[in-house]
N, C-alpha and C positions, 0 to 999 in steps of 0.2 A: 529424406523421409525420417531417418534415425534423429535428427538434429531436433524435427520438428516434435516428433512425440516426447523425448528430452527434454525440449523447451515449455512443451502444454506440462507436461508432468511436473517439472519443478515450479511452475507457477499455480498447477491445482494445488499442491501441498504446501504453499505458502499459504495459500487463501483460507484452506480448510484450517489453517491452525489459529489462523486470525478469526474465526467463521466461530469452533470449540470454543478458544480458552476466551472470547472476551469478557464473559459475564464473571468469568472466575479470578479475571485480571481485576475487573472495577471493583469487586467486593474484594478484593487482595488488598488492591490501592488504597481505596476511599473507605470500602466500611460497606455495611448490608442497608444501612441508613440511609445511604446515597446511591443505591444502586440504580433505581427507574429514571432518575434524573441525567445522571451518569451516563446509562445505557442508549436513554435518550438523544443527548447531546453527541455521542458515538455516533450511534446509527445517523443522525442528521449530518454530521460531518463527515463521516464515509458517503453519504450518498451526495454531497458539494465534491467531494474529490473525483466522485466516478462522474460525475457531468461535467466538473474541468479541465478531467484528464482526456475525456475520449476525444473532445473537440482538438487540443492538444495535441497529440499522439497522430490524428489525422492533418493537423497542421508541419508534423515535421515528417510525415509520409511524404505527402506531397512539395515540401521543400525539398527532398532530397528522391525525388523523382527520378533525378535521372542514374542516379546509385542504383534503385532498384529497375532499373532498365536495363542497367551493365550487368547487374548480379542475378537480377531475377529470382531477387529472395527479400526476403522482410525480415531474416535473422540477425541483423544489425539490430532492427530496431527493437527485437525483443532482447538483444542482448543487454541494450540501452537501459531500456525500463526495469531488468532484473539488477542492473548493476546499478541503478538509480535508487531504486528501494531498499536494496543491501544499506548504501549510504544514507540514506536518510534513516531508515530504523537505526542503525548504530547510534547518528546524531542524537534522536528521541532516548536513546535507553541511558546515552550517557548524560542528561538532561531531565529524566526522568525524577529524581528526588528533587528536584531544586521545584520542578512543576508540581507535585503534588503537593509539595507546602507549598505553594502558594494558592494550589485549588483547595485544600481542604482548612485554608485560614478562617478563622470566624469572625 
């Protein structure tokens, strides 16, 4: 039970700070110029990742079905996902400048 509200809690507070700062990241990034556009293109790319991920996530549930038969827990799989995000934001942040010149090229 400890594991689980552990697990919800550090993923609520991941989400909540991506949920805050992104308006204040775009006008950081880009400029107040390009915020609606920006924000725009965000929120529609967030909502492609949450329709490819959920499909996903219940594709590798039930691949590995029988893990969760032996264990009788789903803590893998959220281990997975939290160490999966860890690695890809690092990859985005180190990557980060080289993408913004080229979004904010004219």
């Amino acid at each position: 039970m400890l594991t689980c509200v552990l697990t919800v809690s550090t993923y609520a507070s991941c989400a909540a700070v991506f949920i805050t700062l992104k308006s204040i990241l775009v006008v950081d990034l880009l400029g107040l110029d390009k915020l609606t556009t920006a924000y725009g293109l965000l929120s529609l790319l967030e909502g492609v990742g949450s329709l490819a991920g959920t499909p996903l996530i219940g594709i590798a549930i039930y691949a590995s079905r029988t893990l969760c038969r032996n264990t009788g827990t789903f803590v893998q799989h959220f281990c997975f996902v939290e160490t999966t995000t860890l690695h890809l934001s690092t990859i985005a942040s180190l990557n980060q400048t080289r993408s913004v010149q080229l979004i904010c090229r004219d």
